[in-house]
C-alpha positions as CSV (number, residue, x, y, z in Angstrom):
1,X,4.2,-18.2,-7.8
2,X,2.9,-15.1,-5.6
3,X,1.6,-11.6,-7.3
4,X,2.9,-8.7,-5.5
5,X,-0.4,-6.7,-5.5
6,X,0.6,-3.8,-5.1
7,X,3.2,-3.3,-8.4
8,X,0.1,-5.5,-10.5
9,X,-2.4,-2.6,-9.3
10,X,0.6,0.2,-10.1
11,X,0.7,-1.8,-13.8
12,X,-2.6,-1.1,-14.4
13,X,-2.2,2.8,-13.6
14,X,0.7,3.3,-15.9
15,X,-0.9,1.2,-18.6
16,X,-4.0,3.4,-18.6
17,X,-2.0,7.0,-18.2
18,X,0.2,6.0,-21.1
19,X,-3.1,5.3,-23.1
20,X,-4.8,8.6,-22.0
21,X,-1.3,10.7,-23.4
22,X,-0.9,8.6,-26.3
23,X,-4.4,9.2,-27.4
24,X,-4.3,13.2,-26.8
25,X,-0.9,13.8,-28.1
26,X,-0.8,11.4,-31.1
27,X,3.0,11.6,-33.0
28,X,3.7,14.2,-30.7
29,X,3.6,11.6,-27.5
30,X,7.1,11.7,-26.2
31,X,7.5,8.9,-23.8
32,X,10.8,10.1,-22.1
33,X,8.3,13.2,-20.6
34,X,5.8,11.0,-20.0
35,X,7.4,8.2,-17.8
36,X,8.6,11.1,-15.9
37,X,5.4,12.8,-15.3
38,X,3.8,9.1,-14.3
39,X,6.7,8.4,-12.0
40,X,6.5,11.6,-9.8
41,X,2.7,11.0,-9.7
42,X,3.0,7.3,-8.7
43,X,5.5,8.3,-6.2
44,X,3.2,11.0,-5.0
45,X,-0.7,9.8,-5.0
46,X,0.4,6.0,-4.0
47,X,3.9,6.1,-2.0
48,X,2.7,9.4,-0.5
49,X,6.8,10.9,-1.3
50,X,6.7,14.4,-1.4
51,X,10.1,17.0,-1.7
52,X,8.6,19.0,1.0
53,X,6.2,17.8,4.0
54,X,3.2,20.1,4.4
55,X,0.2,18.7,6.3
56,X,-1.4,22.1,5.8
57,X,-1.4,21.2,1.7
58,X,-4.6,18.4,0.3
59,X,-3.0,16.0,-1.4
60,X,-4.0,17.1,-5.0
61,X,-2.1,20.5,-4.4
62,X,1.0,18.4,-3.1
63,X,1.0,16.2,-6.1
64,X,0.0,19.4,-8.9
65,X,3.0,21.1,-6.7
66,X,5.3,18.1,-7.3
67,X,4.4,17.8,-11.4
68,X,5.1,22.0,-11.4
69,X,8.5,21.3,-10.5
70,X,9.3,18.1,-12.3
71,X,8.5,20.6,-15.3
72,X,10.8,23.1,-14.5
73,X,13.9,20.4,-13.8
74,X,12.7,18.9,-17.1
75,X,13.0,22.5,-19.1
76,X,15.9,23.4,-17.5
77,X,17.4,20.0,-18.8
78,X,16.0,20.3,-21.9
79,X,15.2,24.2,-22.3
80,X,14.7,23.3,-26.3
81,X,11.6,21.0,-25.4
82,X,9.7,23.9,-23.1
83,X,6.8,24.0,-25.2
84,X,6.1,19.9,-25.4
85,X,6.7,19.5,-21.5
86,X,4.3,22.3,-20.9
87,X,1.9,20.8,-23.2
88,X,2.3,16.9,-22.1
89,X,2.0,18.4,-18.2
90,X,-1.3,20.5,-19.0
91,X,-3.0,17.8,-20.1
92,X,-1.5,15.3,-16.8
93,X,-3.3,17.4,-15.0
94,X,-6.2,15.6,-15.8
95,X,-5.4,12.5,-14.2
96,X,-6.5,13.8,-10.9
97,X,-9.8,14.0,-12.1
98,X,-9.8,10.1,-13.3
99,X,-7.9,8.7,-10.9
100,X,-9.7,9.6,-7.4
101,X,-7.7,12.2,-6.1
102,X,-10.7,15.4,-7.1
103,X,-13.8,14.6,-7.3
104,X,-15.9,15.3,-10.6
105,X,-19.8,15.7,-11.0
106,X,-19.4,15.4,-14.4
107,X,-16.6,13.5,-16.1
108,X,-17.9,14.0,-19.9
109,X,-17.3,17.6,-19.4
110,X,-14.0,17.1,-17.9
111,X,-13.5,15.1,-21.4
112,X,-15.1,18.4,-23.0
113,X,-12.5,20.6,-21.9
114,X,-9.4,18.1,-22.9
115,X,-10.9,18.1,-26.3
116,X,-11.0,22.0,-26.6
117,X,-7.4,22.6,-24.7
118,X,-6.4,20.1,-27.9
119,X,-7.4,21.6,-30.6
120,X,-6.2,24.8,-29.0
121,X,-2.4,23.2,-28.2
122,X,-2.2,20.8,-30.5
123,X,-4.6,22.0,-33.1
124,X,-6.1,18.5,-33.5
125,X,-9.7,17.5,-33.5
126,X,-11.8,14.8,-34.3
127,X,-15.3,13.1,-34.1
128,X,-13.9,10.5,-32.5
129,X,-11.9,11.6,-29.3
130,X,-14.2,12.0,-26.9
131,X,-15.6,8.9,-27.0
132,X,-12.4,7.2,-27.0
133,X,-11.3,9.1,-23.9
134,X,-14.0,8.0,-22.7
135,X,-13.8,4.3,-23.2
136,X,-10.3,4.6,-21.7
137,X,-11.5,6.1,-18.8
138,X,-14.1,3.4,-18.1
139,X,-12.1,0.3,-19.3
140,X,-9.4,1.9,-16.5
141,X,-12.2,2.0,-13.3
142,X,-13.2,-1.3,-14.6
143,X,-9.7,-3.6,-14.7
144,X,-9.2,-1.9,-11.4
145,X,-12.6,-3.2,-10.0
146,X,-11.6,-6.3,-11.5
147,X,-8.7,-6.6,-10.1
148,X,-9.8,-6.1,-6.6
149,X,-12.6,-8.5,-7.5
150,X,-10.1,-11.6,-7.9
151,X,-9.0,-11.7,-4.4
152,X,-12.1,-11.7,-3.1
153,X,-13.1,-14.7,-0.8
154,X,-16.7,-16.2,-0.2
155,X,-14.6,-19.0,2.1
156,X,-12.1,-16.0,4.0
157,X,-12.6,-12.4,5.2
158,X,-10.3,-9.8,7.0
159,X,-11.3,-9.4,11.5
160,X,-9.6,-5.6,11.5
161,X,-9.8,-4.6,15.1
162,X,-8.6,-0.9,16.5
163,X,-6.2,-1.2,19.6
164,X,-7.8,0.2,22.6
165,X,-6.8,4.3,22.6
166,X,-5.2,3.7,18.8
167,X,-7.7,4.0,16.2
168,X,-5.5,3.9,13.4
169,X,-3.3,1.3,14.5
170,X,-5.5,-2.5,13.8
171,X,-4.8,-6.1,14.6
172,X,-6.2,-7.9,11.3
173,X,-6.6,-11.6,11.8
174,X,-8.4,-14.1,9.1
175,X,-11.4,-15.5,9.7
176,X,-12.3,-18.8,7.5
177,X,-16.3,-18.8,6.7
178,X,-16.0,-22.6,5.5
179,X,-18.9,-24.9,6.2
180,X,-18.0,-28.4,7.9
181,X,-20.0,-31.0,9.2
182,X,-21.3,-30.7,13.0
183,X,-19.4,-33.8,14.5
184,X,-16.3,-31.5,13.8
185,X,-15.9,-28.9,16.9
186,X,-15.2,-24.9,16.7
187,X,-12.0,-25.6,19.1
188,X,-10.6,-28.4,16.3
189,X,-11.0,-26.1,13.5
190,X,-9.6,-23.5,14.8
191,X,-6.6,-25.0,16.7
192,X,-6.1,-26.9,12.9
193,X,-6.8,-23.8,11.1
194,X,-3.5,-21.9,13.2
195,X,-1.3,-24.7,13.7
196,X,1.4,-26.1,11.5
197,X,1.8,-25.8,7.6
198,X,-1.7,-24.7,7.3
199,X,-0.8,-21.2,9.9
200,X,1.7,-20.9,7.1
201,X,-0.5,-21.4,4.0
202,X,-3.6,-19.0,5.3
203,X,-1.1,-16.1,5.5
204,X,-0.9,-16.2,1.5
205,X,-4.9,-15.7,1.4
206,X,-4.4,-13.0,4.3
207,X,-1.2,-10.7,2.7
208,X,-3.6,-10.5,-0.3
209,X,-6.5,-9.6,1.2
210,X,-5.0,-7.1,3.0
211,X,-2.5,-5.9,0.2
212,X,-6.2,-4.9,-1.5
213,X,-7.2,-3.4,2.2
214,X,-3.9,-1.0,2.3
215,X,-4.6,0.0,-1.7
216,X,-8.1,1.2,-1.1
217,X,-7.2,3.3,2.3
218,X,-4.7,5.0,-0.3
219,X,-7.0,5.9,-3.5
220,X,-9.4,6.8,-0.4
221,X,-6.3,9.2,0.6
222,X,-5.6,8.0,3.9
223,X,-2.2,7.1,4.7
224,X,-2.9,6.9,8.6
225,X,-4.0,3.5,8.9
226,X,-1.6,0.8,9.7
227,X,-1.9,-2.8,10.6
228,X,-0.3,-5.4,12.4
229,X,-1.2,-8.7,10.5
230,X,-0.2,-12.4,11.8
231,X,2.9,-14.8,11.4
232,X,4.0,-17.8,11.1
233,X,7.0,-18.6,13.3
234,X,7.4,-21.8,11.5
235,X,8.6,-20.0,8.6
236,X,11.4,-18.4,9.8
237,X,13.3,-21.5,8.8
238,X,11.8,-22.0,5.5
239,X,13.9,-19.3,3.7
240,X,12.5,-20.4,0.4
241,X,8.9,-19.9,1.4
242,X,8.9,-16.6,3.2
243,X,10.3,-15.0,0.2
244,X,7.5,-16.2,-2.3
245,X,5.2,-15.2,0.6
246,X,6.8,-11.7,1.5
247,X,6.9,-10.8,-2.4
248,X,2.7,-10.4,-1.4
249,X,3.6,-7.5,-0.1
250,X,7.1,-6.8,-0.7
251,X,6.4,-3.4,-1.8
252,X,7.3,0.5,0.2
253,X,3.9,1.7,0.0
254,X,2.1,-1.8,1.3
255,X,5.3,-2.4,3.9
256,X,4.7,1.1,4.9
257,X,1.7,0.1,6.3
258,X,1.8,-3.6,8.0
259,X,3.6,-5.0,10.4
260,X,4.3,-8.6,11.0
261,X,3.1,-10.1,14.6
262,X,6.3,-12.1,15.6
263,X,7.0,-13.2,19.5
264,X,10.0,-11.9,21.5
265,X,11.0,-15.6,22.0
266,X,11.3,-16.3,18.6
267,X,13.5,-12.9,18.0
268,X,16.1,-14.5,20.6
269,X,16.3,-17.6,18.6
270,X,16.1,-15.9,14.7
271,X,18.0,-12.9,15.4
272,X,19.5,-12.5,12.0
273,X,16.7,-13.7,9.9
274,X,14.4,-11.6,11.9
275,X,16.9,-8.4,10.8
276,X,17.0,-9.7,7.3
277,X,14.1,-8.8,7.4
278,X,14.2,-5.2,9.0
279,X,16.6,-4.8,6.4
280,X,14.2,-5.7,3.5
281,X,11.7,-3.3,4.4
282,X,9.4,-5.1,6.5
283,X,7.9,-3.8,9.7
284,X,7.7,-5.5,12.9
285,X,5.7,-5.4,15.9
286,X,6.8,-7.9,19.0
287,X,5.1,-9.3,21.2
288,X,6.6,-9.3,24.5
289,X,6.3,-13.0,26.2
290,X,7.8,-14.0,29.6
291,X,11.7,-14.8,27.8
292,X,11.9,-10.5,27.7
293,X,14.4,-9.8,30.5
294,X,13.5,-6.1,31.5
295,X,16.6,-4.4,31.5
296,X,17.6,-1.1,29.8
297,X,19.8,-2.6,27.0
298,X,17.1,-4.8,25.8
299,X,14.1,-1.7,26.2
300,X,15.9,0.7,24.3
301,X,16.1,-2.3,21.1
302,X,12.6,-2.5,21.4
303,X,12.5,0.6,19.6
304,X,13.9,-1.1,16.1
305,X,10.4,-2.5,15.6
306,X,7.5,-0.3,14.7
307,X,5.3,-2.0,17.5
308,X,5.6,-3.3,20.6
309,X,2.6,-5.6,22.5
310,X,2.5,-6.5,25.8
311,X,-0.4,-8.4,27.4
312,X,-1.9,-7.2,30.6
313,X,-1.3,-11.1,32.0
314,X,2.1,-11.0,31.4
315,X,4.2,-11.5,34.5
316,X,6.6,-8.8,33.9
317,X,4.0,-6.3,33.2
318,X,4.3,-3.7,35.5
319,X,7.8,-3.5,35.7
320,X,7.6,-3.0,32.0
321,X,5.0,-0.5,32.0
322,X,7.5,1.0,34.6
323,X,10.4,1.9,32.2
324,X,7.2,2.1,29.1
325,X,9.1,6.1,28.7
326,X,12.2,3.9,26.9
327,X,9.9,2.0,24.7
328,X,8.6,3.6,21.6
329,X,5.1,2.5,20.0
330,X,3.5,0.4,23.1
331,X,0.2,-1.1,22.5
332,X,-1.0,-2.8,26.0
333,X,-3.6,-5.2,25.2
């Protein structure tokens, strides 16, 4: 059975938000105004959805902007609960400061200041609060580490190379580090390491190290980078596999990012599973191979996928490059 990183990682976020609100507001915690407040800032810091686009905006005003008016839907639903929504969003604010998105120098007096703001709300104070806003804090940085840590590879790491004039746009491929006898040659290894069921069986250790890849660029705040990983072709008739395999990173926010590395041939052979998959969220770039017939019909499909690679030594190169103002997304390599 295959972990989808990416709704493991969010787990751990919501666990550790409803433990920071829980602890502040006490019998006053209302979870229906809390779930809220987490969704719009999950949907916000990680899936990068915002009401209204504004490049000019950082991304903690966008989110703070986003909370202000979840708020005032939330009163206006519930005008009798104004002064517990204001309350429970003061205090949200907060989780900017714990969960990357401002910077702190000094955390404890970040703590400081919830304390104070909750004896003046809530009127509540104790010895013990800090300390176990603290803890919270730390135990949250610290599952996260760990569960970065558990996909790490001594045996396996991540080749992430920028296309020529794309920086953000990066061919990953997986490299193995395993140590085998001399008498066995580079060219064996590697022609066994890409062919057959293991091609198929690498790309669960590659779609998790590069689910963790994708869900660093974002608590880093970049939502630029994309990446076109490999694919088996072999799997496009093993229905049963792909989907434990896909549920890796069968998530918006990861799928957002990646795109699968499938051959034009075998897009003319698995036309429907290939659009199954479209359908299902996933990205695609294609490679163009000598079974593309360059005429305008089949140029302006191209465009359904998200990439589009042609090699240099392709025969039909130049005609391509020709009639490249139809085709959306080239990357000559």
């Amino acid at each position: 059975m295959t972990v989808n990183v990416m709704e493991e990682y969010l787990d751990i976020v919501k666990k550790y938000i409803t433990k920071y609100m829980k602890s502040i507001l006490g019998y006053k915690y209302n979870k229906e105004i809390c779930d809220a407040l987490t969704e719009k800032y999950i949907d916000a810091r990680y899936y990068n959805y915002f009401s209204v686009q504004d490049d000019s905006l950082t991304l903690r005003k966008k989110i703070m902007l986003e909370i202000k008016k979840l708020v005032t839907n939330l009163i206006e639903e519930n005008p009798d609960m104004e002064k517990e929504i204001n309350i429970s969003a003061v205090f949200f604010y907060y989780i900017l400061y714990f969960d990357n998105i401002i910077m702190a120098k000094n955390i404890e007096k970040k703590i400081e200041n919830i304390d104070k703001l909750r004896a003046k709300l809530l009127n509540k104070q104790n010895d013990f609060f800090r300390n176990e806003i603290y803890d919270i804090i730390s135990n949250w940085n610290k599952e996260k580490l760990e569960d970065f840590e558990k996909y790490e590879s001594k045996e396996f790491e991540l080749k992430i190379t920028p296309f020529q004039n794309n920086k953000n746009i990066n061919n990953v491929r997986l490299m193995q580090n395993i140590k085998f006898p001399y008498i066995f040659s580079e060219f064996a290894l590697n022609k066994a390491f890409n062919t057959g069921i293991i091609s198929e069986d690498k790309l669960y250790v590659e779609y998790y190290l590069i689910s963790v890849k994708v869900i660093k660029d974002i608590i880093r705040q970049n939502f630029k980078k994309q990446y076109i990983v490999e694919f088996a072709d072999s799997l496009l008739e093993k229905n049963k596999k792909i989907k434990g395999l896909l549920n890796i990173i069968n998530n918006s926010a990861i799928q957002d990012k990646l795109s699968l590395k499938i051959k034009y041939e075998k897009y003319l052979n698995y036309k429907e599973e290939i659009y199954e998959l479209l359908r299902s969220g996933f990205k695609i770039a294609i490679v163009l191979d000598d079974s593309f017939e360059v005429e305008y019909s089949n140029l302006e499909k191209l465009n359904m996928f998200s990439y589009v690679i042609v090699n240099k030594e392709l025969k039909k190169y130049n005609l391509i490059i020709e009639n490249k103002s139809i085709i959306k997304n080239l990357i000559e390599i």
